[in-house]
Wavefront OBJ file of the C-alpha trace (Angstrom):
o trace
v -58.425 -116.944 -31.199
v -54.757 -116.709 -31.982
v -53.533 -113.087 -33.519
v -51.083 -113.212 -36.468
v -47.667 -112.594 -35.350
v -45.844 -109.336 -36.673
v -44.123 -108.811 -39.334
v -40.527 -107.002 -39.294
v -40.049 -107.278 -42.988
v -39.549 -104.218 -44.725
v -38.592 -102.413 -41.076
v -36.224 -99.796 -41.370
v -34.220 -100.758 -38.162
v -34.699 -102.981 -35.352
v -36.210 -101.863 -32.371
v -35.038 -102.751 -28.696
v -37.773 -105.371 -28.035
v -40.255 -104.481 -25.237
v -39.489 -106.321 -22.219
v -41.454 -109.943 -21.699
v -43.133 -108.592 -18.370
v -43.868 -105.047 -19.736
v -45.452 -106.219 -22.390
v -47.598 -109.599 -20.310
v -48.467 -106.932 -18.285
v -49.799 -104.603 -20.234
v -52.343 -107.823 -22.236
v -53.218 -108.870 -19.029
v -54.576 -105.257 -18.372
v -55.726 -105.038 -21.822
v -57.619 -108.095 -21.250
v -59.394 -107.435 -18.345
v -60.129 -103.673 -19.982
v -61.518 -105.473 -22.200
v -63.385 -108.051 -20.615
v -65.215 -104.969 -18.756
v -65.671 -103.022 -22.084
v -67.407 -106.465 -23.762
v -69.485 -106.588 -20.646
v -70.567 -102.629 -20.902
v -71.639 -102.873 -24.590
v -73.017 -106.194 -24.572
v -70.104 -108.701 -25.674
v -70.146 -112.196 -23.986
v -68.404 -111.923 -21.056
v -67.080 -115.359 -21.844
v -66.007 -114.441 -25.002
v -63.883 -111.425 -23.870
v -62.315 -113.239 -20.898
v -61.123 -115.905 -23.414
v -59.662 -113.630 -25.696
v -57.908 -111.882 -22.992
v -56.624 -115.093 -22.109
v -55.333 -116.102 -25.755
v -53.333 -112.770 -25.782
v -51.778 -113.346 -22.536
v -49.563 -115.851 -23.225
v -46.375 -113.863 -22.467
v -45.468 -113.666 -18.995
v -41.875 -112.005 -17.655
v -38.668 -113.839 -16.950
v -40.934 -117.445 -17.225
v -42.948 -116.308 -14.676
v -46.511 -116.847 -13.704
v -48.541 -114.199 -14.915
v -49.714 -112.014 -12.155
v -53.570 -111.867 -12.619
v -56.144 -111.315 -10.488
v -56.938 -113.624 -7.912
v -60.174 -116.082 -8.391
v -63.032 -115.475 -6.497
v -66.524 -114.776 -7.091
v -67.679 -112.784 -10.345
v -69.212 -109.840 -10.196
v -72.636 -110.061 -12.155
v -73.245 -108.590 -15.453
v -68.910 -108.585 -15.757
v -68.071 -111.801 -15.720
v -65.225 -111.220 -13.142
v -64.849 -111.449 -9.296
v -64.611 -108.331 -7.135
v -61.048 -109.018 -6.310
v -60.219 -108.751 -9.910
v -62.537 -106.165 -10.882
v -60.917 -103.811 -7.872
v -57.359 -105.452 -9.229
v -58.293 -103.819 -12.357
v -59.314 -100.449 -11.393
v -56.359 -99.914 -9.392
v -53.972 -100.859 -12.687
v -55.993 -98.486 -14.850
v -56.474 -95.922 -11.920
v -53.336 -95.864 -9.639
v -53.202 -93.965 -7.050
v -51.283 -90.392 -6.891
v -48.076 -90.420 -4.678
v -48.768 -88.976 -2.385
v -52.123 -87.546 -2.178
v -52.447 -83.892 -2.507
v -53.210 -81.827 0.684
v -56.782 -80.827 0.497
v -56.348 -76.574 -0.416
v -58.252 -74.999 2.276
v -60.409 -71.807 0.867
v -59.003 -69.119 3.431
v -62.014 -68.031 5.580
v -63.565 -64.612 4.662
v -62.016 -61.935 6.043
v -64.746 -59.387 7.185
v -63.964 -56.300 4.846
v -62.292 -53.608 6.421
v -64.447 -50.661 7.666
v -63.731 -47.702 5.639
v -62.172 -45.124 7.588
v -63.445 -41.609 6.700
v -61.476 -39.638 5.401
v -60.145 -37.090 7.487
v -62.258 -33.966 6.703
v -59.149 -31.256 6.216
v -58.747 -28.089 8.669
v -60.176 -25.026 6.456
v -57.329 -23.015 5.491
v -56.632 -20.484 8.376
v -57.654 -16.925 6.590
v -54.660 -15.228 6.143
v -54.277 -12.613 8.624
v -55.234 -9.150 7.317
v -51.480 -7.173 6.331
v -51.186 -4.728 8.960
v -51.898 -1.187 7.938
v -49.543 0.889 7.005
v -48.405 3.415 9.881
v -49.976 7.021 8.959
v -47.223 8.678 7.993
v -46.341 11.235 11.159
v -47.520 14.156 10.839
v -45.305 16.833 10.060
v -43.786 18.787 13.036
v -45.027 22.556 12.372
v -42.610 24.861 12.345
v -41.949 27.461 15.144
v -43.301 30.511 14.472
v -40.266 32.545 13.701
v -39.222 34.582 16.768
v -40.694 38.608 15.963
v -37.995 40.978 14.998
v -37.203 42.545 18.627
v -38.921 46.361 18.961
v -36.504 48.715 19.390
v -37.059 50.307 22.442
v -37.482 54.025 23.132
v -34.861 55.518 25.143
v -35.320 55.682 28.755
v -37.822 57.315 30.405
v -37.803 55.773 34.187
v -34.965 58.147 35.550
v -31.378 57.386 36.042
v -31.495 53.730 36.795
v -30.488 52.935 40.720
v -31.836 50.534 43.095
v -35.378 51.138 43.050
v -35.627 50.845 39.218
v -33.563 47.822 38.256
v -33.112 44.130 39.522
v -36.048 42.234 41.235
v -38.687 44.585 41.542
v -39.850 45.322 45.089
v -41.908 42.693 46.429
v -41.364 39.729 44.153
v -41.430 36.382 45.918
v -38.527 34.329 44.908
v -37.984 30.514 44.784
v -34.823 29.285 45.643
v -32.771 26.943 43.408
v -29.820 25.136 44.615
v -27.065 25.016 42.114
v -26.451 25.680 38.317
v -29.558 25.941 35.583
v -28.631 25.019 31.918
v -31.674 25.642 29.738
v -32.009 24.014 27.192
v -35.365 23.968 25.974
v -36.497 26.845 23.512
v -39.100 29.360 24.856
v -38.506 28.717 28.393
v -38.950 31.536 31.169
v -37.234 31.537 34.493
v -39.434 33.790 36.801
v -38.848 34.705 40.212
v -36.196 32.137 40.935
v -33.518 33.181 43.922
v -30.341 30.907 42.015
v -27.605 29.608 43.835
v -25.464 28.738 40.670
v -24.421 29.392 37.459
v -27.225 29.536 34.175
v -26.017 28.444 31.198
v -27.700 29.317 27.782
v -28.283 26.351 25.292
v -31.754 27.271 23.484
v -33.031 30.013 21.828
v -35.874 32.476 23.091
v -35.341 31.946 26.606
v -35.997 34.394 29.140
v -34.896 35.125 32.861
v -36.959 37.949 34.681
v -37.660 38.900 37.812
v -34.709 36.719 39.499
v -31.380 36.992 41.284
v -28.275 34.922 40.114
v -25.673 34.934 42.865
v -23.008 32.275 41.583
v -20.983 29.616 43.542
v -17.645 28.861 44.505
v -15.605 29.136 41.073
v -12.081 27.638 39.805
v -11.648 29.571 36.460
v -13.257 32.699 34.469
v -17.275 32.022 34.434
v -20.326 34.252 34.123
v -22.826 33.882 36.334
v -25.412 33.870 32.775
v -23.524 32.721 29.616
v -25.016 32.913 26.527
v -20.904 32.275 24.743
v -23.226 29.956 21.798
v -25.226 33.069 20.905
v -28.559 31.354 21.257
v -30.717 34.011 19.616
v -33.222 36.203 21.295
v -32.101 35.952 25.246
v -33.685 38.153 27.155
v -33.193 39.094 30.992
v -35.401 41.359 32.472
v -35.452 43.103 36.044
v -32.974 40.829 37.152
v -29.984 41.442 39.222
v -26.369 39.528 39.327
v -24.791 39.419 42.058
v -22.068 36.894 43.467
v -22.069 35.220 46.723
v -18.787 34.924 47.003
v -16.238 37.409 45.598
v -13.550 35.834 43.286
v -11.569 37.297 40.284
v -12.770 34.551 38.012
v -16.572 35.512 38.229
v -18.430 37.904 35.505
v -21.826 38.892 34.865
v -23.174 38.254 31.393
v -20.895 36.394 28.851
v -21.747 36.302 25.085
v -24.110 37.513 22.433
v -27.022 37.587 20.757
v -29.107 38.885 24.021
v -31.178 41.954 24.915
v -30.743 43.188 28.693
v -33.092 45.362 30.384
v -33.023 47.055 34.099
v -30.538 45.123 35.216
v -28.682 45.779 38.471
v -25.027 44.041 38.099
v -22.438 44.069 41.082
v -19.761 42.849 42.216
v -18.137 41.326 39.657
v -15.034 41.632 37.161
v -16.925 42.452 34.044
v -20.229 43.300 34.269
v -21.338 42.452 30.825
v -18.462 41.044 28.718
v -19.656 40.923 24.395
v -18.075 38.040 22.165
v -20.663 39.188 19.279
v -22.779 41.623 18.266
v -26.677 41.817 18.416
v -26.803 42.964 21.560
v -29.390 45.728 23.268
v -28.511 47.204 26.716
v -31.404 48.988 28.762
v -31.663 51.057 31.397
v -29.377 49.074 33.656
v -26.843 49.913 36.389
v -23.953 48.088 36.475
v -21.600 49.468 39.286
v -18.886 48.877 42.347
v -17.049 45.989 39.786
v -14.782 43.874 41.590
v -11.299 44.978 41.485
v -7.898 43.028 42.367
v -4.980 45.266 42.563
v -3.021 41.845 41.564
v -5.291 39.832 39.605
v -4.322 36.472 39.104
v -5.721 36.352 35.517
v -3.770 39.324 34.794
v -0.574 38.255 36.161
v 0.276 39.852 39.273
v -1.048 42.960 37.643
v -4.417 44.991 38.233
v -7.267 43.681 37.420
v -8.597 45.049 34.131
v -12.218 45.289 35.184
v -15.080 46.827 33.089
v -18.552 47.931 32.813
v -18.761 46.430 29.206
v -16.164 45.137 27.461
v -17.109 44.596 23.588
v -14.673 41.759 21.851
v -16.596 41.871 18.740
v -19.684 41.998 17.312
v -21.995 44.625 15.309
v -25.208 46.232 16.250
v -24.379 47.005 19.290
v -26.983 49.226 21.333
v -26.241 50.773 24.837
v -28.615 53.355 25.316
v -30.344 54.859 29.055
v -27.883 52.958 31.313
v -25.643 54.431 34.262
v -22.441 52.580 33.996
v -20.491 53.862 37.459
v -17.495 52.668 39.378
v -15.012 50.410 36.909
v -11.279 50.728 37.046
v -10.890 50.065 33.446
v -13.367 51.523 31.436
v -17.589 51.780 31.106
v -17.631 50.604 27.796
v -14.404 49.034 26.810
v -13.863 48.176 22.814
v -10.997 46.002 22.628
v -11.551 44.460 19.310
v -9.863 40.834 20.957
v -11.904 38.600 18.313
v -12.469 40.934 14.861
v -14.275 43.875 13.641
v -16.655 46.213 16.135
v -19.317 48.115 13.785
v -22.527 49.845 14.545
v -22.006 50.689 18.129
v -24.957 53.320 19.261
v -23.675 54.720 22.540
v -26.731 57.229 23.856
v -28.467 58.471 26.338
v -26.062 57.165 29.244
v -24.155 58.514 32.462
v -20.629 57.181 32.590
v -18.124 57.690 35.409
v -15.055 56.394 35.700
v -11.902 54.535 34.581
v -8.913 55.305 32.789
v -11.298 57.056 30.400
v -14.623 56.302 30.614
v -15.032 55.020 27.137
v -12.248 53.406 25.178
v -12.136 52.449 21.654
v -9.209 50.385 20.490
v -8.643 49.232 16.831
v -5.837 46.523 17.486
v -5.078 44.636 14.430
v -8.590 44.707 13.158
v -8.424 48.597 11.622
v -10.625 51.355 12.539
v -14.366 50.758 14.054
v -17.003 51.399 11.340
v -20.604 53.173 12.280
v -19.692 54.388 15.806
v -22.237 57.222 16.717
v -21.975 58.335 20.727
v -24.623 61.135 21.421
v -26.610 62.497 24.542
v -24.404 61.478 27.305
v -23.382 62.568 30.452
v -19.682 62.292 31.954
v -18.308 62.640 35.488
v -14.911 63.918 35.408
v -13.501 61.147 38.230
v -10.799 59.894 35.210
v -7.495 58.844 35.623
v -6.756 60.807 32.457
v -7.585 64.327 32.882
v -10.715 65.035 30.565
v -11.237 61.484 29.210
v -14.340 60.967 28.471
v -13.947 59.231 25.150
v -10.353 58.381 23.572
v -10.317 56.738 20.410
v -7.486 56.568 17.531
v -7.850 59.206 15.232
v -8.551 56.598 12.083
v -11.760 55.736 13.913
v -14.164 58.203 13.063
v -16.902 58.684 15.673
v -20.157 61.094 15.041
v -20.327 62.903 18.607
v -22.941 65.309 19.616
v -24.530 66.511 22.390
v -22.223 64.715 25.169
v -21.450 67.094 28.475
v -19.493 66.687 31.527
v -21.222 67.297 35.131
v -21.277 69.466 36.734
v -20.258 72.149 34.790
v -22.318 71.144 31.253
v -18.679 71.221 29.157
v -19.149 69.752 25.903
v -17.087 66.517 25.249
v -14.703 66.081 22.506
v -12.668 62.928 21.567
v -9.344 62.731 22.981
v -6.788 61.223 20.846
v -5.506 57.618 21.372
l 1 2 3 4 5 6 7 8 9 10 11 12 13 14 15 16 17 18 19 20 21 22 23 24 25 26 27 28 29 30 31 32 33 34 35 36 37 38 39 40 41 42 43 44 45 46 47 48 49 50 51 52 53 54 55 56 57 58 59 60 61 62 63 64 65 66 67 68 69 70 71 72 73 74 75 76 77 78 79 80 81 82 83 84 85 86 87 88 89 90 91 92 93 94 95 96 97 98 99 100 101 102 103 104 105 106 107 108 109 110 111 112 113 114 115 116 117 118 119 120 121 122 123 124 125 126 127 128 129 130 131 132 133 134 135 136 137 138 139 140 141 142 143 144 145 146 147 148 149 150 151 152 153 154 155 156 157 158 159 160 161 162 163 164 165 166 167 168 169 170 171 172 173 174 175 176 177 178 179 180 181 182 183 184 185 186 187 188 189 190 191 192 193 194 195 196 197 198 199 200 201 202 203 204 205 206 207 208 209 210 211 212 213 214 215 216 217 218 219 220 221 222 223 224 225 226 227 228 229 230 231 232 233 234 235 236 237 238 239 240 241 242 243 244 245 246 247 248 249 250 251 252 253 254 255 256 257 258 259 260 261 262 263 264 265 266 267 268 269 270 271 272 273 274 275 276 277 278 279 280 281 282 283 284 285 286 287 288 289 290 291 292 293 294 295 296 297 298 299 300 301 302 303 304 305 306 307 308 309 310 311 312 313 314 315 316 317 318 319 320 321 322 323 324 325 326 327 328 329 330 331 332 333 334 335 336 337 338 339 340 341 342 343 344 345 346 347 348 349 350 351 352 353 354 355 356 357 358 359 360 361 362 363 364 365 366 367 368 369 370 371 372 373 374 375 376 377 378 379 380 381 382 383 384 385 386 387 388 389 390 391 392 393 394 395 396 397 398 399 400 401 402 403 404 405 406 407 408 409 410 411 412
């Protein structure tokens, strides 16, 4: 069966005409597709291999056309095997190249779950430290009792069996100075080979001997020069070692002294203030340089007590024997002397045996000197008190001895 050849009439524009072997190619395969298709639904295979052929008349360049080689059909298809497997292979090339089988990765084993780490409880916050008690307040000392005034003496004129250590009193011996310096103490029965200085209040020495040491300026062998308050030295006696014109007895202020015995030294108790109570003590033989180096050249200007300044001043029941200067010396050095009680004493001694001076400092207020006894062994004839005639000074009942002749003041 021959096909009607096509018409290009009416064609808007030619066409680049299809190769001759593209397009005897392409009826040779559409032949033989449809040789197979006539033979799947049933049209002659005859029939279909002639048409094929009819169509194929084209072959490129003048060229045989390239069908499939003869051989034995295959039954039911009217073609050999050779062609039918030419066939499938033109409908059904082959990919270049062939893909690489993809290879399902094995199965990885799934992971173990790793518990999760169970956190560390919270350390409990340590407990805030308590609070410190707030100290207890310190209580306060017991304020020192107002001192007793003491009655006059009663023991006798004081001497060496009534003053210093008392008979019998073991003593301890210390090796150089004492400084005290904590409140309340008491020095008992102590033999001291040094000086004891004062730096507290309410101390007290009793029953003890201070004997000094070597010395290379003024010093007392007990100063009390701060006026700690309420010093007190009882039966005690002061006496240096060694003699030098630099040592003293007591120094100071502020200080009761009671049945003392004090020898041997410059001054035997030398005031720089006042609240001071002397009792029933001897102080006697002073230590005397007719060329004092602390005076110059010039005699030494001992005394039994020597008051610099100071008020309530109470010397009452002593024996005050023996100094070349005076037994109680006023000398008003530092300011004012007022309420000075001079009673019940027996003075001896001196240029006059007591001496008050007013220096720049005016007349002494509240001097009263009563009861006393004088021995007449004066440089100045009948001198047993001299004072400036400004100072006024209430005197009664004072008598020399032997002879019982009432004392008046002689004018300074």
């Amino acid at each position: 069966m021959k096909l009607n050849p096509i018409q290009t009439t009416g064609l808007p524009a030619p066409h680049k005409a299809r190769s001759t072997f593209r397009r005897g190619r392409t009826t040779a395969v559409a032949a033989v597709a449809l040789g197979l298709t006539g033979a799947f639904i049933g049209i002659a295979p005859a029939e279909a291999a002639q048409q094929a052929a009819e169509n194929s008349t084209i072959t490129p360049w003048g060229a045989e056309p390239a069908g499939p080689p003869a051989s034995e059909t295959t039954p039911g298809t009217g073609l050999t095997l050779a062609q039918l497997r030419w066939l499938l292979a033109q409908l059904f090339p082959p990919v270049t190249p062939a893909p690489e089988p993809i290879v399902a990765p094995a199965p990885q084993p799934a992971p173990v779950p790793v518990p999760a780490p169970v956190p560390a409880p919270a350390p409990a916050p340590a407990p805030a430290p308590a609070p410190a008690p707030a100290p207890a307040p310190a209580p306060k000392p017991a304020p020192a009792p107002a001192p007793v005034p003491t009655p006059p003496s009663t023991g006798g004129t004081p001497n060496a069996s009534n003053t210093g250590v008392p008979a019998g009193t073991a003593l301890t011996v210390h090796n150089g100075d004492l400084t005290i310096t904590r409140a309340g103490t008491v020095i008992d029965g102590l033999d001291i080979r040094g000086m004891v200085k004062i730096e507290a209040d309410n101390v007290t020495i009793k029953n003890s001997i201070v004997r000094g040491r070597d010395l290379s300026g003024p010093m007392a062998l007990i100063g009390n020069l701060g006026g700690y308050d309420n010093l007190r030295i009882i039966d005690t006696e002061l006496s240096p070692s060694k003699s030098s014109p630099d040592v003293q007895g007591i120094y100071g202020y502020n200080f009761e002294a009671t049945r003392l015995n004090i020898h041997g030294v410059i001054d035997g108790i030398h005031l720089t203030g006042g609240n001071v109570t002397i009792l029933d003590s001897w102080v006697h033989d002073n230590l005397h340089y007719d060329r004092d180096p602390n005076q110059g050249g010039t005699p030494s200007h001992d005394d039994s007590i020597q008051i610099q300044e100071g008020s309530n001043i109470r010397i009452d029941g002593n024996r005050l024997t023996d100094a070349w200067n005076a037994s109680v010396q006023v000398t008003q050095d530092r300011g004012d002397v007022s309420n000075l009680t001079i009673t019940n004493n027996i003075a001896d001694g001196g240029g006059c045996s007591i001496n008050l001076a007013e220096k720049a400092y005016g007349p002494l207020q509240g001097v009263v000197i009563s009861d006393n006894t004088f021995g007449r062994n004066t440089r100045v004839d009948d001198c047993a008190v001299i004072a400036p005639s400004s100072t006024k000074v209430k005197m009664s009942h004072n008598y020399y001895t032997p002879d019982d002749t009432l004392v008046e003041v002689h004018p300074g």
